[in-house]
C-alpha positions in Angstrom: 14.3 3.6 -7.2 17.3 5.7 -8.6 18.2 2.9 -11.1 14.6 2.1 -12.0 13.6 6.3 -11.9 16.8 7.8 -12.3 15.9 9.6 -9.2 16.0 8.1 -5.5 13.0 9.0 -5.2 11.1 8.6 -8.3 10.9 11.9 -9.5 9.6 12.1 -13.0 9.0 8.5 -12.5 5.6 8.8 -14.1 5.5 8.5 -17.9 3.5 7.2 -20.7 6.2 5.4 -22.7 7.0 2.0 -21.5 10.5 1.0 -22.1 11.9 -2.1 -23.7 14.8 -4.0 -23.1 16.9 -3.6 -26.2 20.2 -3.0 -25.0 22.7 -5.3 -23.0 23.0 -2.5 -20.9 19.3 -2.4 -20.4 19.5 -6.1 -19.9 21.9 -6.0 -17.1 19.5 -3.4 -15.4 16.7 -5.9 -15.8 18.7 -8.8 -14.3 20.1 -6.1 -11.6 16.4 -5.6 -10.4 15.7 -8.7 -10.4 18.5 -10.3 -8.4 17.5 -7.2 -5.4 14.1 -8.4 -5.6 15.4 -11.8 -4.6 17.5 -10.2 -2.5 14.8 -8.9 -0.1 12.2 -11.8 -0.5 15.2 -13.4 0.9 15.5 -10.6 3.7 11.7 -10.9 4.2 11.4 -14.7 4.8 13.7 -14.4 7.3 12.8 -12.0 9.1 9.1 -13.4 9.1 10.6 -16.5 10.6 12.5 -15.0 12.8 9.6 -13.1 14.2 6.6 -15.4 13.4 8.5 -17.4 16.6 8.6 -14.8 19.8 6.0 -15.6 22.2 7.1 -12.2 24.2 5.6 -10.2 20.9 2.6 -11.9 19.8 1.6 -11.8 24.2 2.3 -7.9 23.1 0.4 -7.9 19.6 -2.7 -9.9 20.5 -6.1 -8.8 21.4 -4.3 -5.4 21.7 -5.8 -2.5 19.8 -8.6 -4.4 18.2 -11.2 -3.2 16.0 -14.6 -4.6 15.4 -16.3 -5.3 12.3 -19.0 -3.3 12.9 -16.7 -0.5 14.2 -14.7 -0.6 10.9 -17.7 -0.5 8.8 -19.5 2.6 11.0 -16.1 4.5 10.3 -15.5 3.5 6.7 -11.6 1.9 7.2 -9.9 1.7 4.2 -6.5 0.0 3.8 -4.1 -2.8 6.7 -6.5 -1.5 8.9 -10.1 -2.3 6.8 -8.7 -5.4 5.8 -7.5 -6.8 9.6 -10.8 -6.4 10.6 -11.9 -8.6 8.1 -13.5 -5.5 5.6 -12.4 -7.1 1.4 -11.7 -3.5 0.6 -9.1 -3.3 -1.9 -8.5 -0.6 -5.0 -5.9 -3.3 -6.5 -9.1 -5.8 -6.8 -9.2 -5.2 -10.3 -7.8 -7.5 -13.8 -4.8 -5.1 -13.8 -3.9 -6.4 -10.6 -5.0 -9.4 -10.7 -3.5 -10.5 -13.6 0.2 -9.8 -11.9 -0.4 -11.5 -9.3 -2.0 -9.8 -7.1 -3.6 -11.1 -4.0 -5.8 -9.5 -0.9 -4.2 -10.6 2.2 -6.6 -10.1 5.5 -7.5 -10.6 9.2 -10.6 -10.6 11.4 -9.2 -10.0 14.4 -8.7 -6.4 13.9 -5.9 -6.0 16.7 -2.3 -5.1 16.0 -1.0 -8.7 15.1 -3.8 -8.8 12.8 -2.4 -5.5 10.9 1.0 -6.9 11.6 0.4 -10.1 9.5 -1.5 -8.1 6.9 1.4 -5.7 6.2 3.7 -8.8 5.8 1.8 -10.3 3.9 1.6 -7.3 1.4 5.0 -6.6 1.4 5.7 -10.0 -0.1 2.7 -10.0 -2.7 4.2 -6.4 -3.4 7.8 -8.2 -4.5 5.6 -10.9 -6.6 4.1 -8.0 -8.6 7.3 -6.0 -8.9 8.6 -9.5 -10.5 5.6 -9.9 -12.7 5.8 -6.3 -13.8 9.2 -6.4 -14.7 9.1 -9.8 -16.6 5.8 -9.9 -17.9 4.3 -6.5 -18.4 3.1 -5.3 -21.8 0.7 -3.2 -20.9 0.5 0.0 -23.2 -0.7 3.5 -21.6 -1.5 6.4 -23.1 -2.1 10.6 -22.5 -4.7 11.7 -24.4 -5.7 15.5 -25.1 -7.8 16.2 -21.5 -10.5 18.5 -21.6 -11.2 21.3 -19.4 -13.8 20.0 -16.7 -13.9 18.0 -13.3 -12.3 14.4 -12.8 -12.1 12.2 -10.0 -10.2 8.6 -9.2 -9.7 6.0 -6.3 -6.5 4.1 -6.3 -4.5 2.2 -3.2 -1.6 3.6 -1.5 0.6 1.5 0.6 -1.6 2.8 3.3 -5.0 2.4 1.9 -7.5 4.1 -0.5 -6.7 7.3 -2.0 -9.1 9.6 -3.5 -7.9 12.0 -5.8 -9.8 15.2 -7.5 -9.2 17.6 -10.5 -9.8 20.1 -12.0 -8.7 21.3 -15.2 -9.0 24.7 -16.3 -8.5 26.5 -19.6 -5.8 23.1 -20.4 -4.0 23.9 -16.9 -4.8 22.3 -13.3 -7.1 24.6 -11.8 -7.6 22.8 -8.3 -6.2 19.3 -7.1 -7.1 17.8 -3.6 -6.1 14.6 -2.3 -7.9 12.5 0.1 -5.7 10.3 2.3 -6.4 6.8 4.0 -5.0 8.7 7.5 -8.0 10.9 7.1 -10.1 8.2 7.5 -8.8 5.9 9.4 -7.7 8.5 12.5 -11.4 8.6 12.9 -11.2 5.2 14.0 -8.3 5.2 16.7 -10.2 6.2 19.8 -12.3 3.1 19.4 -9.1 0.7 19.2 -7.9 1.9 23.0 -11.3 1.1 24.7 -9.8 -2.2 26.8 -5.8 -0.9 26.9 -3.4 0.9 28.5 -2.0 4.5 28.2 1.5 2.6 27.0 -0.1 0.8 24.5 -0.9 3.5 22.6 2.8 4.0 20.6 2.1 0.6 19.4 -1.8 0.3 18.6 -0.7 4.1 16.5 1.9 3.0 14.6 0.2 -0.2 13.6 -2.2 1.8 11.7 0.6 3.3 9.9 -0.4 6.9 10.1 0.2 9.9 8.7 0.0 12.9 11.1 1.7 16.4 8.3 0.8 14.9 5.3 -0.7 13.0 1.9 0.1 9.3 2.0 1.0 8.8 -1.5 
């Protein structure tokens, strides 16, 4: 992040001015990012082999914490946890995304291997698209002049939807409000414990990756 940014992490990282590679010291950066992507598709693989094969783990991750179907649609589940229970919910499901390589991984299960698998599987999609972006993208983006008024966007965090609100007053943020995928999907925990233990809890939590203080952005 501090070589791509110029700030660990990614402050002012956001801009409208793509860069080019014009330099050979821009070059090496390109090649630099590049090789560390390799790196830890390397460091992925491995560990996904290493893990895929440890009866002791999947005994622990199956048919523990699972969610329904049905129980993910009556509390709107966004994000690993949606998609494990077998919801195509996805903000990235558009040409943008697409286009780079970008591909919905799921589960129907809905337990915690199920979100287990799913996060893998995104990670690695998530290096294909950082490889795509860096050697294909030519995509242009531009800040026009915004207008006073009320604005509103969804896009996908590592963690699920986001939904994001604005308002712009007099040409300066008036009010900005974040809805976060924990918000949602904390409504959904109780009904993952039904058939389980108190010590499964720690586990069947932090599969659904979330966020107790904060925005998960």
């Amino acid at each position: 992040m501090l070589e791509l940014t110029g700030h660990r992490f990614g402050f002012g990282a956001i801009g409208f001015e793509n860069r080019t590679i014009e330099t050979a010291e821009e070059t090496a950066e390109m090649a630099s990012l590049l090789e560390w992507i390799g790196q830890m598709e390397g460091s992925v693989q491995s560990f996904e082999d290493w893990i895929i094969d440890i009866p002791s783990l999947w005994d622990r991750f199956d048919t523990t914490g699972e969610l329904s179907h049905n129980k993910a649609v009556k509390y709107d589940c966004v994000g690993v946890v949606a998609r494990a229970s077998g919801l195509a919910l996805d903000r990235r499901m558009n040409s943008f995304y697409l286009e780079h390589g970008f591909r919905m991984a799921s589960g129907v299960s809905g337990d915690v291997g199920a979100r287990f698998k799913v996060r893998l599987a995104e990670v690695k999609n998530a290096l294909e698209m950082m490889r795509a972006f860096l050697e294909e993208d030519n995509t242009q983006l531009s800040l026009e002049n915004i207008a006073d008024g009320e604005y509103s966007s969804f896009s996908e965090s590592a963690i699920g939807e986001l939904f994001m609100a604005i308002d712009i007053k007099d040409g300066l943020i008036e009010r900005f409000f974040v809805r976060d995928p924990s918000f949602i999907n904390w409504q959904a925990l109780h009904a993952m414990m039904l058939k389980d233990i108190i010590a499964d809890f720690p586990l069947i939590n932090k599969s659904c990756d979330l966020s107790y203080a904060g925005n998960d952005l």
